[in-house]
C-alpha positions in Angstrom: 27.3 55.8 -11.8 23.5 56.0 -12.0 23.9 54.1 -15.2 25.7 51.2 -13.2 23.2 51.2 -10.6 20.9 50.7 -13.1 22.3 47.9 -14.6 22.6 46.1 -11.5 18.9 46.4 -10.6 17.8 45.2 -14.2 19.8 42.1 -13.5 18.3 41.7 -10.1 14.8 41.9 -12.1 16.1 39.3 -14.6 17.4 37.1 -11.6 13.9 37.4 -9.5 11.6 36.7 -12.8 13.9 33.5 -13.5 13.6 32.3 -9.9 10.1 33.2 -9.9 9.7 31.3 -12.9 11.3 28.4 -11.6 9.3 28.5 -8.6 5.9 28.7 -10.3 7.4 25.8 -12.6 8.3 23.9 -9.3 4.9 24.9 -7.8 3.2 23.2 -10.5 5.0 20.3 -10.3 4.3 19.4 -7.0 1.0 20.1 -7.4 1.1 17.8 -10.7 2.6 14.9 -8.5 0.1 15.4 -5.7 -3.0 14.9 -7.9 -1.6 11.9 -9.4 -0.1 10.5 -6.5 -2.7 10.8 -3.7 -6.0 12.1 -5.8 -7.5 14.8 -4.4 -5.4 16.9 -1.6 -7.7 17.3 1.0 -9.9 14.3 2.8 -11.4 13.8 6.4 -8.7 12.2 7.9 -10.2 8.4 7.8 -10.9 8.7 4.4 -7.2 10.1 3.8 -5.1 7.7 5.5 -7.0 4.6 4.1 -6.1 5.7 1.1 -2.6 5.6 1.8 -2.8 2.4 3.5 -4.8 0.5 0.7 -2.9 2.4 -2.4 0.7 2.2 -1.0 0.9 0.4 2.0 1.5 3.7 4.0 1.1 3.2 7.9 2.1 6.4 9.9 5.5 6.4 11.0 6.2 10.3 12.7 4.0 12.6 14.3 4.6 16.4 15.3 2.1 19.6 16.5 2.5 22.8 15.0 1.9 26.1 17.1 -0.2 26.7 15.3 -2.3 23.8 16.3 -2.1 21.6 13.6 -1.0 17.7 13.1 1.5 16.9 11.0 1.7 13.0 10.4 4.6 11.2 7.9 3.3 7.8 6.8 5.4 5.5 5.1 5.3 1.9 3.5 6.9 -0.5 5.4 10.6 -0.7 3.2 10.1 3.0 2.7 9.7 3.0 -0.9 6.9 5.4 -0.9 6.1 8.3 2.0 3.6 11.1 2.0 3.7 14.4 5.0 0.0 15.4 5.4 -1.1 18.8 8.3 -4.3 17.9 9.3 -6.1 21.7 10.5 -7.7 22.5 13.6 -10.9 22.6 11.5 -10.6 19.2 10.6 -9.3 18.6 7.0 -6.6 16.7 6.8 -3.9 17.4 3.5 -1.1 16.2 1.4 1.9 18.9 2.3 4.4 16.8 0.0 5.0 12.8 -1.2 7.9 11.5 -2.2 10.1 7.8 -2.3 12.9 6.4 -0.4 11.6 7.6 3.1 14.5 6.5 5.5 14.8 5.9 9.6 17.5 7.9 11.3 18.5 7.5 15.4 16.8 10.1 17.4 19.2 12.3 19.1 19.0 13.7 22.4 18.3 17.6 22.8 21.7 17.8 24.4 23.3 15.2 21.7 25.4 16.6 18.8 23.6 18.8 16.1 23.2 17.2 12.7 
């Protein structure tokens, strides 16, 4: 029995270094596709999104506040082609979270309105 048990935590081992692996691998990627997308990944906020504007056309297009304080912007180009998330801090820096393509509109439902 201990033998089996055994077995079954070696394979959870196996399972958690491969998703680690993949995750790093992911990790790196994004990171990869940041630098080359929006140059460095912190700016003061001016400086970041007239970059997005003058490089990709990007104008803000969703805005949200964490609890934690911070300001979480979406900006887009106008067909939606290109879209980048960036958390501006309470200290001031203002970040790329993620950037991606194909950024589309959806209806905003109402808090009592059906779940999506």
């Amino acid at each position: 029995m201990s033998h089996t048990i055994m077995r079954q935590h070696d394979r959870i081992a196996v399972a958690m270094r491969v998703f680690g692996a993949v995750g790093l691998a992911f990790a790196l990627l994004l990171n990869a596709s940041f630098a080359a997308r929006a140059g460095p990944l912190c700016l003061n906020h001016g400086d970041l999104t007239e970059r997005l504007r003058d490089q990709y056309a990007e104008r803000r297009v969703a805005i949200a506040t964490t609890a934690t304080g911070s300001l979480v912007e979406v900006f887009s180009s106008p067909d939606g082609a290109t879209w980048t998330m960036v958390v501006t801090l309470v200290d001031g820096r203002s970040c790329v979270l993620i950037a991606g393509e194909n950024w589309m509109e959806t209806q905003q439902v109402a808090a009592d309105g059906p779940g999506v």
